[in-house]
VEXDREN-2710 file (C-alpha; in Angstrom, 1 decimal):
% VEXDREN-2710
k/r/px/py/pz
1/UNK/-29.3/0.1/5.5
2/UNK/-26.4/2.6/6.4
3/UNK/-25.1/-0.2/9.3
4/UNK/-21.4/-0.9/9.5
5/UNK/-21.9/-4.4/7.9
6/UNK/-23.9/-2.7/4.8
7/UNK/-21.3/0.3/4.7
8/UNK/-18.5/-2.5/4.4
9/UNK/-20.3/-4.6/1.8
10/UNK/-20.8/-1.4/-0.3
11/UNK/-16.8/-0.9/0.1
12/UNK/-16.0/-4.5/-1.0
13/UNK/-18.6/-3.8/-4.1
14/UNK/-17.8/-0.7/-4.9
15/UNK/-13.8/-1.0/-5.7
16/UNK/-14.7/-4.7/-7.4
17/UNK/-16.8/-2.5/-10.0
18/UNK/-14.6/0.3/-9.8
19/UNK/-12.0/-1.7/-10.8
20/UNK/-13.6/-3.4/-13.4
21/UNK/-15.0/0.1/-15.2
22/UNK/-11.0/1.0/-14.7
23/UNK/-10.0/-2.3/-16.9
24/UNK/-13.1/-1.5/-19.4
25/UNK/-12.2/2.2/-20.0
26/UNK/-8.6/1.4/-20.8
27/UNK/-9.8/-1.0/-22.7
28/UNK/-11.7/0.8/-24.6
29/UNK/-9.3/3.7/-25.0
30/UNK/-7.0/1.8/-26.8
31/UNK/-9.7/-0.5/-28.9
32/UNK/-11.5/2.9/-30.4
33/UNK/-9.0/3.1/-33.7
34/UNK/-8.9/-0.5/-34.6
35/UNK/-11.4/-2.2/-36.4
36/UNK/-11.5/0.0/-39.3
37/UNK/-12.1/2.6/-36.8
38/UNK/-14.9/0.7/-35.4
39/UNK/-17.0/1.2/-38.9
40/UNK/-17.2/-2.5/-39.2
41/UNK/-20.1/-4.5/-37.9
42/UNK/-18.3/-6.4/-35.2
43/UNK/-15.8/-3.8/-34.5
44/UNK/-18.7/-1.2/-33.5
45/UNK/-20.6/-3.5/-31.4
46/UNK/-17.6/-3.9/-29.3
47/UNK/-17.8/0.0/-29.1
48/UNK/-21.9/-0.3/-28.3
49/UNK/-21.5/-3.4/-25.8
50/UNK/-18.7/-2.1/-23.7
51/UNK/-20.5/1.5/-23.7
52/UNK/-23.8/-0.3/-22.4
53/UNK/-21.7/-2.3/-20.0
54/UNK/-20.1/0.8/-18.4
55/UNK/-23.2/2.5/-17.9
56/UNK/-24.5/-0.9/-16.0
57/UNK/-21.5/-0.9/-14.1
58/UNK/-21.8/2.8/-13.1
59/UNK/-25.6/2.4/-12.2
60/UNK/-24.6/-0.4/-10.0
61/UNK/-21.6/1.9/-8.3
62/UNK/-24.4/4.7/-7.7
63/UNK/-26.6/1.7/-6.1
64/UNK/-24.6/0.5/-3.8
65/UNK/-23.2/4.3/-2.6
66/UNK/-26.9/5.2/-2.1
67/UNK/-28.2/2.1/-0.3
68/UNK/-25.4/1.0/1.6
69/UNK/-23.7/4.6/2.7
70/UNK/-20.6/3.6/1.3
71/UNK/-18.8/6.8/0.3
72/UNK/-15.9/6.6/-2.2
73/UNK/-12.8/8.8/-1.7
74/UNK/-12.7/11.2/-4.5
75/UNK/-10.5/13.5/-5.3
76/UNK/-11.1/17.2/-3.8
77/UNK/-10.7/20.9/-5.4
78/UNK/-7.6/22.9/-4.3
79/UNK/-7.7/24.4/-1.2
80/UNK/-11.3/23.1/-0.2
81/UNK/-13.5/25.4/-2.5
82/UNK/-16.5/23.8/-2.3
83/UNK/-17.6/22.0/-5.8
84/UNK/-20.5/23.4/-7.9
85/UNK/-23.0/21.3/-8.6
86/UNK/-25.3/23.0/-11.8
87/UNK/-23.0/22.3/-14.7
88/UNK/-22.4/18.9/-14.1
89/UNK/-26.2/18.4/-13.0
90/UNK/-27.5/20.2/-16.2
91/UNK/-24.7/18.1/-18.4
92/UNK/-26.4/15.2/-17.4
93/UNK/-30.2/17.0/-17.9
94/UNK/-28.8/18.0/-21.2
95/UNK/-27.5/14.5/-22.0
96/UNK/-31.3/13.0/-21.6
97/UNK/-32.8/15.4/-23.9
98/UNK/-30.5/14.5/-27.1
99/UNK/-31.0/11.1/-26.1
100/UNK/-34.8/11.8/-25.7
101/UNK/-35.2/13.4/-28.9
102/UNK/-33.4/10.4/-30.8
103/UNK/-35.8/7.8/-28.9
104/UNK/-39.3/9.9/-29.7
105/UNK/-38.0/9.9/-32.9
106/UNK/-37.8/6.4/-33.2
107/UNK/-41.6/6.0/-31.6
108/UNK/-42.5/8.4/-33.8
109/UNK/-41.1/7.6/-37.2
110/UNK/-41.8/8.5/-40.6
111/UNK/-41.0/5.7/-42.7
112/UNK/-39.1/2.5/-42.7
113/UNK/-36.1/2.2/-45.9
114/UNK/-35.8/-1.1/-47.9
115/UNK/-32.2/-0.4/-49.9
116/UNK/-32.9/-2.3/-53.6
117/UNK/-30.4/-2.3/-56.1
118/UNK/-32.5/0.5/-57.8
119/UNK/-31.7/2.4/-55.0
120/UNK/-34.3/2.9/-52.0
121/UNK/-38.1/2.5/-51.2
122/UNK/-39.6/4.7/-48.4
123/UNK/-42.8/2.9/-46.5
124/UNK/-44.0/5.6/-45.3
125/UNK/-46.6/5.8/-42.0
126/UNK/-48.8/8.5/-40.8
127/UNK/-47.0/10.6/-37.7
128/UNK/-47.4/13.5/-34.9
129/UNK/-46.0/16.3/-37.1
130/UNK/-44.8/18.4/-34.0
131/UNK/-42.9/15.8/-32.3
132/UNK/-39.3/14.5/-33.9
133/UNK/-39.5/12.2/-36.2
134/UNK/-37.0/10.0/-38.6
135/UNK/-37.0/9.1/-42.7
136/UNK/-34.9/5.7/-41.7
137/UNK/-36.1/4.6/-38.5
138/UNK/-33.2/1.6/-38.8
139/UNK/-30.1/3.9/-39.3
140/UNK/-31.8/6.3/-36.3
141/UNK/-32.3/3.1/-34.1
142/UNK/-28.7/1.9/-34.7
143/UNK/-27.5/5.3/-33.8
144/UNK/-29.7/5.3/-30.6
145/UNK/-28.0/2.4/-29.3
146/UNK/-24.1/3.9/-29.8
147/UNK/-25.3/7.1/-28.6
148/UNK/-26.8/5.5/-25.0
149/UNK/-23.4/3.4/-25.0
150/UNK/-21.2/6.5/-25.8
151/UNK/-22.9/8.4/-22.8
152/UNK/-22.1/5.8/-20.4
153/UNK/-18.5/6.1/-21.6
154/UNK/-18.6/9.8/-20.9
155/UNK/-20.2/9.5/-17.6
156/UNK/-18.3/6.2/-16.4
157/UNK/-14.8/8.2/-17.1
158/UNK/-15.8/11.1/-15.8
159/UNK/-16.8/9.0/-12.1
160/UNK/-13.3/6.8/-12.7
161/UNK/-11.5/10.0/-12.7
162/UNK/-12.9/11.8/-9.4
163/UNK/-12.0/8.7/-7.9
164/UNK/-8.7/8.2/-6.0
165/UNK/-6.9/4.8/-6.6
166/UNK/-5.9/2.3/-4.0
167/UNK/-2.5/3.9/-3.6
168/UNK/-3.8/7.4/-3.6
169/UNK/-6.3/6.5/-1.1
170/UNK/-3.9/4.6/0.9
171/UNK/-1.1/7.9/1.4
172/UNK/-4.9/9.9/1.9
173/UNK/-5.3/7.6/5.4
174/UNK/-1.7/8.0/6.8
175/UNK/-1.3/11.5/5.3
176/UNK/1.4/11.0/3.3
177/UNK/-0.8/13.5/0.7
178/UNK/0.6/15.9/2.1
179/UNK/4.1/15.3/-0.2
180/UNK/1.6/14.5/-2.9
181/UNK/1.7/18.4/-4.4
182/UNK/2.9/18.6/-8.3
183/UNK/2.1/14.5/-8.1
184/UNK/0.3/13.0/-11.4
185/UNK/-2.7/11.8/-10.5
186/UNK/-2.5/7.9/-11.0
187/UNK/-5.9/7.4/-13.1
188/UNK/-4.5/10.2/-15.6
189/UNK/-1.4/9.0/-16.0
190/UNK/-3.0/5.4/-16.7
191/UNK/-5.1/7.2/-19.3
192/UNK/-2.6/9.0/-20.7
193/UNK/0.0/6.7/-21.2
194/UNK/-2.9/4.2/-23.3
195/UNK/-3.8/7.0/-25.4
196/UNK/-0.5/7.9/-26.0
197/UNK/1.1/5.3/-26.6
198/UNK/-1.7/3.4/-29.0
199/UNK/-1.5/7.2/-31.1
200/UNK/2.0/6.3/-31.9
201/UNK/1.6/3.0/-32.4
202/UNK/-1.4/3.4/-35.2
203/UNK/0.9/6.4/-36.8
204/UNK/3.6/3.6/-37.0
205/UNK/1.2/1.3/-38.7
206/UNK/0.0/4.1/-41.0
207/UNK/3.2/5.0/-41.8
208/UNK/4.5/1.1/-42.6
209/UNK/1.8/0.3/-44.3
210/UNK/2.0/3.1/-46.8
211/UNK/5.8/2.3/-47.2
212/UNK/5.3/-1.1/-48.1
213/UNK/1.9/-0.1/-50.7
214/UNK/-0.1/-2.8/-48.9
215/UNK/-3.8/-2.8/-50.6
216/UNK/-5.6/-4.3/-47.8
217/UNK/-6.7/-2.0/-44.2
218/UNK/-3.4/-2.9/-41.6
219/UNK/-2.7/-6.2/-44.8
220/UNK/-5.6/-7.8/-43.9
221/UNK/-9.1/-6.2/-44.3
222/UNK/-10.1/-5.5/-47.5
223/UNK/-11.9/-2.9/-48.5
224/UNK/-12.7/-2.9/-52.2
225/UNK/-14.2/0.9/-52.1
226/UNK/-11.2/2.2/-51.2
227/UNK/-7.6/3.3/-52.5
228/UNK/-4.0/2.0/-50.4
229/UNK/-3.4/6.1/-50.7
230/UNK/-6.6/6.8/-49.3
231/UNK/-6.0/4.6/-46.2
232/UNK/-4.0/5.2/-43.5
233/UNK/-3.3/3.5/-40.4
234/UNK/-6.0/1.6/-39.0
235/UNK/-8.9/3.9/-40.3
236/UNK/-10.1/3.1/-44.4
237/UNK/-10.0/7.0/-45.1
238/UNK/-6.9/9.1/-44.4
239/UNK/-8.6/12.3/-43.2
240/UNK/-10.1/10.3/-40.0
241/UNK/-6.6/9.0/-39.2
242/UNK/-5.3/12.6/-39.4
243/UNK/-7.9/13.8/-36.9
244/UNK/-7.5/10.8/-34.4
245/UNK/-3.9/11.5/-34.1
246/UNK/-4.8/15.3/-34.1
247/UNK/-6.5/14.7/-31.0
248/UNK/-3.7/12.7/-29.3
249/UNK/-0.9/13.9/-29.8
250/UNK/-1.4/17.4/-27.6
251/UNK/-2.9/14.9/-25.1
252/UNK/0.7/13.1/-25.3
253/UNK/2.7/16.7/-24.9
254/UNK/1.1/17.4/-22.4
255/UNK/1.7/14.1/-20.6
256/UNK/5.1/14.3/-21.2
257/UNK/5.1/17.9/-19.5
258/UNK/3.4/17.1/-16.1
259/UNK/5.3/13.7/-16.1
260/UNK/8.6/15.7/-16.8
261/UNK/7.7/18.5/-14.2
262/UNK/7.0/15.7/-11.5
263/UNK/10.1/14.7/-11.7
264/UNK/11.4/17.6/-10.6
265/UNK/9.3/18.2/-7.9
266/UNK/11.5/18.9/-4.5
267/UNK/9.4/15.7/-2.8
268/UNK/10.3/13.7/-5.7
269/UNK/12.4/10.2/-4.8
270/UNK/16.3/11.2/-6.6
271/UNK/16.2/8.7/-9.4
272/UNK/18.7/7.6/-12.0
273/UNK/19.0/9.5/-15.2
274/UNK/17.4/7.8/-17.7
275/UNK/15.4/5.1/-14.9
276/UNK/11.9/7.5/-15.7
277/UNK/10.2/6.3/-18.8
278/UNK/8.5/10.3/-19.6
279/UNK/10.5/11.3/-22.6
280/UNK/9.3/8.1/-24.6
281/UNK/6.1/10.4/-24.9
282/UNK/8.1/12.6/-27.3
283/UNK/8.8/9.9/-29.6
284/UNK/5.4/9.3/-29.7
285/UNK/4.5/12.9/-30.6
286/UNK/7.0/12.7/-33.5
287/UNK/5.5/10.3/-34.4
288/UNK/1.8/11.0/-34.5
289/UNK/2.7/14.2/-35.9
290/UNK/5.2/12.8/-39.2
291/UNK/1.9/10.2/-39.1
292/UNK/-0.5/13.2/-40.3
293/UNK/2.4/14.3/-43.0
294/UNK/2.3/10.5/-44.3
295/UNK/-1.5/10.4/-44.0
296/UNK/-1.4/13.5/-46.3
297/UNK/-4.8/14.9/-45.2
298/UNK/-4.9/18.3/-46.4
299/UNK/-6.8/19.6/-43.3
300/UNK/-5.1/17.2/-40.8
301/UNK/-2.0/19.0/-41.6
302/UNK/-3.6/22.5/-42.0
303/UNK/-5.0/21.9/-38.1
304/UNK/-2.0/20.2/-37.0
305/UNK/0.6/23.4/-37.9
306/UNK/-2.2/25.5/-36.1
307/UNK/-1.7/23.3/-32.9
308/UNK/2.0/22.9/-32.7
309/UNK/2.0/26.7/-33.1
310/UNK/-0.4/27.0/-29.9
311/UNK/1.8/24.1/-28.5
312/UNK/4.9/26.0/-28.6
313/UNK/3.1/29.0/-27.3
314/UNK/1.6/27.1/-24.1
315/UNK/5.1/25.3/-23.1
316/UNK/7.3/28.4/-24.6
317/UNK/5.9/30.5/-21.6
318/UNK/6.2/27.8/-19.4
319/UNK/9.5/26.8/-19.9
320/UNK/12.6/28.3/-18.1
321/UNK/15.6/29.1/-20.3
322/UNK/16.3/29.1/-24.2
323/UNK/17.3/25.9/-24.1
324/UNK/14.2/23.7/-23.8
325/UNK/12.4/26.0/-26.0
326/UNK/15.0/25.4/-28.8
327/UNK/14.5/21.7/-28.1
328/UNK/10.8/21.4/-28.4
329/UNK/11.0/23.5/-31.8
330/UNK/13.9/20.7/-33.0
331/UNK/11.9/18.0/-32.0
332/UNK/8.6/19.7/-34.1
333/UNK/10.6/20.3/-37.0
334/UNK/12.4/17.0/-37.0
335/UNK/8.6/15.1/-37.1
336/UNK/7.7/17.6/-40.1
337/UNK/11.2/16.6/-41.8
338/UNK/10.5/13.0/-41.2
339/UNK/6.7/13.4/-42.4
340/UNK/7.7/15.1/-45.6
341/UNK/10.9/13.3/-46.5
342/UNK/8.4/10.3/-46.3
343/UNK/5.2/11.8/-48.3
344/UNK/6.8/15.2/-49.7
345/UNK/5.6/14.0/-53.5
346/UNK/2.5/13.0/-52.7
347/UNK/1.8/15.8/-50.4
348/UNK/3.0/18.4/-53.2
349/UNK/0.9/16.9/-55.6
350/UNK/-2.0/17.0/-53.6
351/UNK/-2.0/20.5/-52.7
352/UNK/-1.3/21.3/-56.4
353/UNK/-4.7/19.8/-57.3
354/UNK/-6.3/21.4/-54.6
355/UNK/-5.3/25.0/-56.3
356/UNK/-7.2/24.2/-58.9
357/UNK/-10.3/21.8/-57.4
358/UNK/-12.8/25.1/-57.1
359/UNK/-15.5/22.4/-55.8
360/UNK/-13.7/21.0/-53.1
361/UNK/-13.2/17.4/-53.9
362/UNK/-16.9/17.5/-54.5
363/UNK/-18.0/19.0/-51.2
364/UNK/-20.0/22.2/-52.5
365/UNK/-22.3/20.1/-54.1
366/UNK/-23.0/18.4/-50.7
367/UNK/-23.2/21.0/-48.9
368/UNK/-25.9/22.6/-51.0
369/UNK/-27.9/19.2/-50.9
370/UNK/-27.5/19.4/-46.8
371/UNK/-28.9/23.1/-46.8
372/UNK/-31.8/22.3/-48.7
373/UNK/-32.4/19.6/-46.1
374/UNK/-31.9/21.9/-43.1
375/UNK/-34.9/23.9/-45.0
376/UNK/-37.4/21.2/-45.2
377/UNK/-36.5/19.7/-41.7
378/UNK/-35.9/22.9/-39.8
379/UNK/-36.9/22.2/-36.2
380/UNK/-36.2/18.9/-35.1
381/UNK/-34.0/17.6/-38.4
382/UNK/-34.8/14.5/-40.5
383/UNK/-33.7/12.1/-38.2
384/UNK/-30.3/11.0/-36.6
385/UNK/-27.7/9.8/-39.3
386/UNK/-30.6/9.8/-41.8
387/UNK/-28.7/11.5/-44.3
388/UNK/-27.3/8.7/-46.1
389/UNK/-31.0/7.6/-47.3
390/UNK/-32.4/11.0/-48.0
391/UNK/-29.6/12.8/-49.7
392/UNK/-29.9/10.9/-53.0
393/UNK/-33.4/12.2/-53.4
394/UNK/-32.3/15.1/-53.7
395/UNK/-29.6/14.8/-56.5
396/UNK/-30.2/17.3/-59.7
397/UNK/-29.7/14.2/-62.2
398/UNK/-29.7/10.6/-61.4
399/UNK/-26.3/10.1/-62.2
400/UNK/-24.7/12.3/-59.6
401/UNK/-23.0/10.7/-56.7
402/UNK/-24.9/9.7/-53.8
403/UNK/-22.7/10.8/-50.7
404/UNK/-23.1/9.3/-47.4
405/UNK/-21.5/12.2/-45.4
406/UNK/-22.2/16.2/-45.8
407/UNK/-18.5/16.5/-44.7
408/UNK/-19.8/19.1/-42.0
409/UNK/-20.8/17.5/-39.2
410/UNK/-22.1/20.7/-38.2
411/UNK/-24.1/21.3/-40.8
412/UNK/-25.0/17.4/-40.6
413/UNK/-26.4/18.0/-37.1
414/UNK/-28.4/20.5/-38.3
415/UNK/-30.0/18.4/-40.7
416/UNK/-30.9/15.4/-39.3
417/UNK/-31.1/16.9/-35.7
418/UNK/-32.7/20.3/-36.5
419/UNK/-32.0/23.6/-34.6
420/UNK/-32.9/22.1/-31.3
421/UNK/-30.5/19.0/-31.4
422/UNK/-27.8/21.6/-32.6
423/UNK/-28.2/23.7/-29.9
424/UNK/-28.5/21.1/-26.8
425/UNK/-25.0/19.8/-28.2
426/UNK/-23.6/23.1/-28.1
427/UNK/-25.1/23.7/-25.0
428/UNK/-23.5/20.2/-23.9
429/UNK/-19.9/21.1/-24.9
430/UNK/-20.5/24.7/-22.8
431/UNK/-21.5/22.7/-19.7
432/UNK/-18.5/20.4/-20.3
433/UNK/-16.1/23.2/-20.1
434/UNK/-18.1/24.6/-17.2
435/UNK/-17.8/21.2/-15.2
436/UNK/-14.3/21.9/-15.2
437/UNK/-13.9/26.0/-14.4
438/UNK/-16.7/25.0/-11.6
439/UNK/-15.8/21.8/-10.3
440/UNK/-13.1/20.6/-11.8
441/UNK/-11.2/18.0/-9.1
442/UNK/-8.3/16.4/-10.2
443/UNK/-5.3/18.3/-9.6
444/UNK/-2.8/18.5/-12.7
445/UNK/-0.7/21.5/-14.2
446/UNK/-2.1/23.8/-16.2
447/UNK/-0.5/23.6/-19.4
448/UNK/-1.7/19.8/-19.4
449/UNK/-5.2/21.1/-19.5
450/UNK/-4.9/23.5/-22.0
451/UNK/-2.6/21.1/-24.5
452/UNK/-6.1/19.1/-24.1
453/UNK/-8.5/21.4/-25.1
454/UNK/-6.0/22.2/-28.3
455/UNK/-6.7/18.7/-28.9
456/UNK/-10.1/18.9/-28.7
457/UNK/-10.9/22.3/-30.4
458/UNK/-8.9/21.0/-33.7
459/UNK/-11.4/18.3/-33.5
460/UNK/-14.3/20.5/-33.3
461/UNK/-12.1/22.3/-36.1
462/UNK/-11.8/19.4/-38.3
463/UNK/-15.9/18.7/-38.2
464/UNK/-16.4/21.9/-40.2
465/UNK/-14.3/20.4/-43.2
466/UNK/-15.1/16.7/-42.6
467/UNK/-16.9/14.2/-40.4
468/UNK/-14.7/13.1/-37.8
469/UNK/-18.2/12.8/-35.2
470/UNK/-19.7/10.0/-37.7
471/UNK/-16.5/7.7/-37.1
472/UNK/-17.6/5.5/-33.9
473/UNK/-13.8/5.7/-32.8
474/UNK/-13.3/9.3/-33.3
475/UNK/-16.6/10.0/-31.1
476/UNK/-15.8/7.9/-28.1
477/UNK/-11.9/9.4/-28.5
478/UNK/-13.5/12.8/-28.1
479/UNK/-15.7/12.3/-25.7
480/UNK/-12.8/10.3/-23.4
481/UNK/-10.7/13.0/-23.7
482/UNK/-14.0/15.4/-22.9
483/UNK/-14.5/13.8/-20.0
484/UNK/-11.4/14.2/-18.5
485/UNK/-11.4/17.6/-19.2
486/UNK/-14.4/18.2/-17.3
487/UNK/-12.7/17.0/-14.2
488/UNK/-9.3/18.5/-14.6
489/UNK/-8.8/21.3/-11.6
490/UNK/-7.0/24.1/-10.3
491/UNK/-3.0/23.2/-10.5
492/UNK/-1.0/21.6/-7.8
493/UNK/0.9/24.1/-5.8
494/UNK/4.3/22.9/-6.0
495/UNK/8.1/24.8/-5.8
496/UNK/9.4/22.8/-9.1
497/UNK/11.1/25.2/-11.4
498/UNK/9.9/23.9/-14.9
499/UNK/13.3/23.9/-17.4
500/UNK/15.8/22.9/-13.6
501/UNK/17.3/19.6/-13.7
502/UNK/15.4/16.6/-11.8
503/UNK/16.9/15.3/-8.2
504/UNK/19.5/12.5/-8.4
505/UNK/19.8/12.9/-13.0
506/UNK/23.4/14.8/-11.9
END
């Protein structure tokens, strides 16, 4: 079936579906945060079906490369160093097994919940005692589904990227490439720009809607449960705000840096000052970072000091001169003005009360609950996102609060995963950051890459405190930004002089 007329059919396939998981990713990028932060029911099925659909659409792209010999132009590592092939390969093994253990666990389960106003009723059913297994086979079947849809995310994004676009491929034929060096790759700056750009905009949001004391989630969804100070932005509780924009905001930096240093590349057209739209990006950085201030999430702002100190160190050895050094500090300290002058009060008072909160807003007690948990379900855990139904049986007095997160997402892997899940998604996260050191493609500079994986660290950060991984939007935001770090490769050679003036801004 490898014929000239099947290879050309492929072609004509290929770039339709390629182009439409292009559309859907971007899409998605920029849906994640709305809809409550996709914890309402119609906001996370978008989440679920346009994870499901990306996975279709990348099955069918595999399809048609195998059976019709149609092979897309991806991008290659620098210099020709060939690509390794076991950390992507054992990603993907390791990516079944999580997925495997959530589905036996489903086959296998425990006992069926019905939630009365007394509180809840197990059914219980007799099962295999060495196999996984779940206490709430409908909360583990719900999470089954977003986590099949959130891997195709991951492994569409990760295929989108290696690809070149039309353009790209185009200068490829006629070898005009070759000027291509220090060049941002098209597909990343697409990304980029969404994620950017929608971080600032829900910080702008957050911020409005706290100046005008609104009591309804961005004025018009009400959420009864839940205090106008305790909002922010699009997401009903403050601290996942915080850690959304936590995770942008390097992501923006960084865009702003390669976009900034491409400019000034010596194949670069001479443009007009003030004709390239880059420096926008550090509005939206002031932005997202006075947006954590207003939020006034303890943590949020705890992790985001830590990354604009590793920010500063990153670009401050990159930079030429004292100049744009003192710049970048101006342009921190002027977001932390604007975020305090906006929420100084409230901040102050908050971090007065936590001097004196020697329980952690509560926290201690859960996390107690959640090891006794990790000792009755050691191995395998008690189910994914289980620990909503079974953490109220294990209150001291009936009156105590029934939480629905441990605010450790760690520690809540461990429990409703066990030590195995816990270690196949450390594992996962090691072979994500050996995809890139091994076969990383797509050419960028490096200070992009690791202003990314500051982003993503502080989220791993923020899970210790809080549960940024049980947010549907703050998941498939990680794991986006995940995936393109996977792919990210060795820097562009190029003779810019980061900090020198760009061609034709004189």
């Amino acid at each position: 079936m490898e014929s000239p007329r099947f290879t050309s059919l492929g072609r004509r396939w290929h770039r339709r579906l390629d182009s439409a998981s292009g559309g859907l990713l971007l899409f998605l990028a920029a849906f994640a945060p709305w809809g409550a932060g996709g914890t309402l029911y119609w906001s996370s099925w978008v989440l679920i079906g346009t994870g499901w659909l990306l996975g279709a659409l990348l099955f069918a792209k595999w399809a048609l490369v195998r059976w019709t010999g149609f092979a897309p132009t991806f991008w290659k590592r620098e210099g020709g160093v060939p690509v390794a092939k076991w950390p992507t390969r054992s990603l993907g093994i390791l990516t079944c097994l999580i997925l495997l253990q959530v589905a036996v666990s489903l086959w296998n389960y425990r006992a069926e919940v019905n939630w009365t106003s007394d509180g809840v009723d197990f059914l219980y059913r007799d099962a295999i005692e060495w196999l996984p297994t779940t206490y709430d086979v409908a909360a583990t079947r719900k999470a089954f589904f977003r986590y099949l849809a959130f891997a195709g995310v991951f492994w569409a994004m990760r295929d989108w990227l290696l690809i070149k676009s039309r353009s790209e491929r185009h200068r490829e034929e006629d070898g005009r490439d070759i000027e291509d060096a220090g060049r941002v790759p098209d597909r990343l700056k697409w990304l980029g720009w969404v994620l950017s750009v929608n971080g600032a905009l829900m910080a702008l949001v957050g911020i409005l809607h706290r100046l005008d004391g609104a009591k309804d989630l961005l004025w018009v969804i009400s959420l009864k449960q839940m205090s106008p100070e305790g909002m922010f932005g699009s997401f009903p509780y403050r601290a996942n705000a915080a850690q959304y924009l936590n995770v942008i905001w390097p992501l923006a930096l960084g865009m702003w840096w390669v976009l900034r240093s491409d400019a000034l590349r010596p194949m670069s057209k001479p443009t007009r000052t003030g004709s390239q739209a880059y420096p926008m990006l550090l509005l939206c950085v002031a932005l997202m970072v006075a947006g954590v201030f207003v939020a006034a999430s303890r943590g949020g702002i705890g992790v985001t000091l830590v990354e604009m100190a590793l920010a500063m160190i990153v670009l401050g050895r990159a930079m030429k001169g004292w100049q744009p050094r003192l710049g970048m500090a101006l342009a921190f300290l002027s977001a932390l003005g604007l975020g305090w002058g906006l929420a100084g009060d409230f901040l102050a008072k908050r971090f007065t009360n936590s001097l004196v909160d020697e329980t952690m807003s509560g926290r201690t007690e859960i996390f107690e609950i959640a090891r006794r948990m990790t000792a009755d379900f050691p191995v395998w855990g008690s189910g994914a996102e289980s620990f909503l139904t079974l953490n109220g049986l294990y209150r001291v007095r009936a009156l105590d609060k029934w939480h629905g997160y441990v605010h450790d997402d760690w520690l809540e892997t461990q429990v409703t995963f066990g030590w195995v899940g816990l270690a196949v998604v450390v594992l996962m996260l090691a072979m994500t950051t050996s995809a890139k050191w091994a076969s990383g493609r797509v050419p960028i500079h490096r200070e992009l890459m690791w202003l990314l994986a500051i982003g993503l660290v502080g989220m791993l950060g923020h899970a210790f405190g809080d549960f940024p991984f049980q947010m549907p939007a703050l998941h498939v935001s990680f794991l986006i930004g995940a995936a393109l770090f996977s792919v990210l490769g060795a820097p562009p050679q190029t003779n810019a002089v980061p900090g020198s003036q760009p061609r034709g801004s004189r």
